[in-house]
DOSE-429457 format. One line per 10 residues: number of its first residue (from 1); their letters; for each residue z, y, x negated of C-alpha. Coordinates in pm, whole numbers, plus 50000, padded with zeros to 5 digits. Example, Ala and Ser with C-alpha at 12.3 -4.5 7.8 and 13.67 -1.06 7.14 Angstrom:
1	as	50780:49550:48770  50714:49894:48633
END
This chain:
1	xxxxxxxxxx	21779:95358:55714  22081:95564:55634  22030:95863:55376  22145:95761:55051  22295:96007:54752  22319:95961:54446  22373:96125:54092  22103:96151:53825  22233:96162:53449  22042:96190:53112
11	xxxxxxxxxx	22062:96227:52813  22436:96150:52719  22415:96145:52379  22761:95950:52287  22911:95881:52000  23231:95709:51890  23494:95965:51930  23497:96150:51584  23191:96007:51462  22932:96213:51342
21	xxxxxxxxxx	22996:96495:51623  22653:96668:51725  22655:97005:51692  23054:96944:51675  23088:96897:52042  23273:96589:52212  23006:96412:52400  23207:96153:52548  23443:96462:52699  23116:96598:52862
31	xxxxxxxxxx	23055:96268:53040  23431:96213:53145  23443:96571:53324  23101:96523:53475  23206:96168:53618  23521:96378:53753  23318:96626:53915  23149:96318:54072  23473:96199:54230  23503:96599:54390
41	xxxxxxxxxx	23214:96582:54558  23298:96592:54959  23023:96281:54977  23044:96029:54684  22704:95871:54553  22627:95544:54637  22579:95491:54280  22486:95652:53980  22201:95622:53687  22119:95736:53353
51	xxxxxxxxxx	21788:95809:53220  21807:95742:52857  21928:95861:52534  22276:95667:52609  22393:95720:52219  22289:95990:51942  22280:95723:51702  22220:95382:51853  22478:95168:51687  22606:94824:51836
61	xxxxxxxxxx	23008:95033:51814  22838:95333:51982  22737:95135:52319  23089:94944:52278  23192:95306:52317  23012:95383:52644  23073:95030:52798  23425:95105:52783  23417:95465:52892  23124:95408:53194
71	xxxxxxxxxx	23341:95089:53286  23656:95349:53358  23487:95606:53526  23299:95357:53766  23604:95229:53834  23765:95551:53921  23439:95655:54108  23392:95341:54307  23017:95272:54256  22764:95108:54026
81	xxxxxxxxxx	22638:95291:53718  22269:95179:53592  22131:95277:53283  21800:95304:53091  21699:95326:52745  21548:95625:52564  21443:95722:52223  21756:95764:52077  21870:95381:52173  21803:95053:51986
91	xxxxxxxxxx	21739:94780:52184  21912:94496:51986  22220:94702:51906  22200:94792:52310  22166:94458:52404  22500:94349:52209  22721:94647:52207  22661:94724:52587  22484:94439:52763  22757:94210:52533
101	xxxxxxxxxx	22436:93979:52524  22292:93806:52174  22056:94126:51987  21702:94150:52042  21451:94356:52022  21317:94270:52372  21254:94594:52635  21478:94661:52872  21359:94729:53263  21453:94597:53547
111	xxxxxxxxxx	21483:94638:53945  21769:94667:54206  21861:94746:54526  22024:94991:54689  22068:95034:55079  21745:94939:55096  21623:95117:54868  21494:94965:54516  21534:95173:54233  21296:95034:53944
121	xxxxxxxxxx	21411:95093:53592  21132:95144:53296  21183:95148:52946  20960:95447:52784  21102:95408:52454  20889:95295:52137  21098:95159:51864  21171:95395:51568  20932:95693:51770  21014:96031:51945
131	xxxxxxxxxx	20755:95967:52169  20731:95744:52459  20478:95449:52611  20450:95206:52878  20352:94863:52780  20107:94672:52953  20354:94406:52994  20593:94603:53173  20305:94750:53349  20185:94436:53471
141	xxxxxxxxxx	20577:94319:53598  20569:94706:53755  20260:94606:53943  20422:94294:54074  20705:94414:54168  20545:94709:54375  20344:94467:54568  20601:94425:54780  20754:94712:54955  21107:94759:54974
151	xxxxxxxxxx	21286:94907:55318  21380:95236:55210  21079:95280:54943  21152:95267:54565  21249:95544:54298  21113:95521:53964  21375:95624:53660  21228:95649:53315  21311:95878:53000  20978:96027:52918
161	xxxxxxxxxx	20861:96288:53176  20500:96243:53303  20444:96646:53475  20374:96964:53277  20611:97186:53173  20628:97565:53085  20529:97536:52719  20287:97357:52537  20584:97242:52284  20780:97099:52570
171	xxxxxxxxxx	20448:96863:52725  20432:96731:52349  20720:96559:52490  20579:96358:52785  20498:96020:52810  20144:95873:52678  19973:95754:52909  20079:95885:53286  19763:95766:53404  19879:95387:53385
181	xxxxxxxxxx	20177:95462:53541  19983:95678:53824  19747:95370:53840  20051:95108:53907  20220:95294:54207  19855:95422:54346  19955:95295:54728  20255:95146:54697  20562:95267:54865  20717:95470:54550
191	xxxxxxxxxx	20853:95818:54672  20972:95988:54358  21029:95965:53964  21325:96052:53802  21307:96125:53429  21522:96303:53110  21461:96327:52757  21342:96734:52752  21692:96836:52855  21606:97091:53103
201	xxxxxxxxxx	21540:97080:53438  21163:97029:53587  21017:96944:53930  20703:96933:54015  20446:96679:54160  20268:96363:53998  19969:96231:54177  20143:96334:54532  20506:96205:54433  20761:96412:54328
211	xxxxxxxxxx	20877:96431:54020  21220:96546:53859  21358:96559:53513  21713:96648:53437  21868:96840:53239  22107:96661:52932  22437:96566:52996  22562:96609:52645  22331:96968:52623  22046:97177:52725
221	xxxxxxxxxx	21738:97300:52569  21584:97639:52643  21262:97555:52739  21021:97896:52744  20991:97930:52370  20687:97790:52201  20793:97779:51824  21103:97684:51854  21307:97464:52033  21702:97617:52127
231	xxxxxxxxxx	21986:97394:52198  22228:97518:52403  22632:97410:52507  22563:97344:52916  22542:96988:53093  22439:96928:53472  22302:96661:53636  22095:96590:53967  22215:96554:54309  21927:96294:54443
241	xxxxxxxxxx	21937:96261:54895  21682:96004:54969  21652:96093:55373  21355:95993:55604  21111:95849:55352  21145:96160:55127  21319:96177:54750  21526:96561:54755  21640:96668:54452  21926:96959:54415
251	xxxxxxxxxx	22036:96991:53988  22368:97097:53989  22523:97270:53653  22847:97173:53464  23051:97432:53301  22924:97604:52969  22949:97842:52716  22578:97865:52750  22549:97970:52353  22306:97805:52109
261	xxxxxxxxxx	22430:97581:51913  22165:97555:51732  21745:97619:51682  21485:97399:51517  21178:97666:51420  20859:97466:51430  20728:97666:51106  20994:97576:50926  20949:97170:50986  20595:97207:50941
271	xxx	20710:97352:50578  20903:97068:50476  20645:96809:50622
END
């Protein structure tokens, strides 16, 4: 099989231009001049995906908002753009402002296939929590689909990341239960995990497969401090080469000021709890 590239987003965070601007910075710019930086590249992807978080806010005018901007810059770009949903999305108002489908509140995962190889799509999100689950529904579809390998091996893409990070404040951020997930692809033919939602980069291994999370699209969070979680004006993405059987990741970093925008202090929440 032929190596395949592709880019890794997260974490986008759009708006409606002018909407309720988080941390008064123009999200939907951020994802334009990343897409751009996309079509510099001296290899294009073959396609690209996002990991969640799609909108701040989750309303049905919100993913109108992204349709319309992801169906320009795939057009411009060339190549498919996939998409999963994280904790910051609504299903129903997902299904009919971006899908363009009636609204429910069914999940949202799904398979294709790329070159060969199959790129599987979870949905991590619980409705109306932070935190993030896989159902045993999807599990059970997860285990089906596995049982039959795919030519180039599959990638798994979910929000919630399932390795340890450097503080204990970041890993309250992880998925729920890992060990179903490590129990579905136990033997199968998946070669790596892609995640988002902690908005920094982190690699590292999960039962024997690697494992990457990216860092947002729309920000980044500082990730070393343990009361206190900094926001900070950067973007980047992940450069993923699947060559020879093996998922290689290389994060690449957008322009910045780098400053914090701003800092939630843990004591301070717990205060008003």
């Amino acid at each position: 099989m032929e190596p395949i590239l592709f880019a890794h987003l997260t974490d986008t965070h759009i708006n409606v231009t002018g909407k309720n601007p988080l941390f008064q910075m123009d999200m939907t710019k951020k994802l334009r001049e990343l897409f751009a930086e996309l079509g510099k590249l001296s290899r294009k992807p073959d396609f690209v995906v996002i990991s969640g978080d799609l909108t701040q806010d989750g309303d049905t005018e919100d993913y109108r908002h992204l349709r319309s901007v992801l169906d320009e810059e795939k057009s411009k770009l060339g190549v498919p753009v996939y998409v999963a949903l994280g904790n910051h999305d609504t299903r129903s108002y997902f299904r009919e402002g971006y899908l363009q489908e009636e609204p429910t509140e069914e999940s949202y995962y799904y398979s294709v296939t790329e070159k060969g190889l199959r790129l599987v799509v979870l949905n991590t999100q619980v409705p109306g929590q932070h935190g993030g689950r896989l159902d045993e529904e999807q599990l059970e579809w997860l285990r089906k689909e596995l049982a039959t390998p795919a030519t180039g091996g599959t990638i798994i893409v979910h929000h919630h990341p399932v390795v340890p990070t450097i503080t204990p404040l970041m890993d309250s951020h992880l998925l729920d239960n890992p060990q179903d997930l490590a129990a579905a692809i136990e033997g199968t033919d998946v070669i790596g995990l892609l995640s988002g939602h902690i908005h920094c980069n982190n690699i590292s291994l999960f039962h024997g497969v690697p494992s990457a999370a990216a860092t947002g699209v729309a920000f980044g969070i500082e990730p070393t401090s343990n009361d206190s979680m900094k926001f900070v004006d950067n973007s980047g993405y992940n450069l993923v080469l699947v060559k020879e059987g093996q998922m290689i990741v290389h994060p690449m970093a957008m322009a910045g000021s780098q400053q914090v925008v701003f800092e939630w202090k843990m004591d301070a929440a717990q205060a008003h709890s």
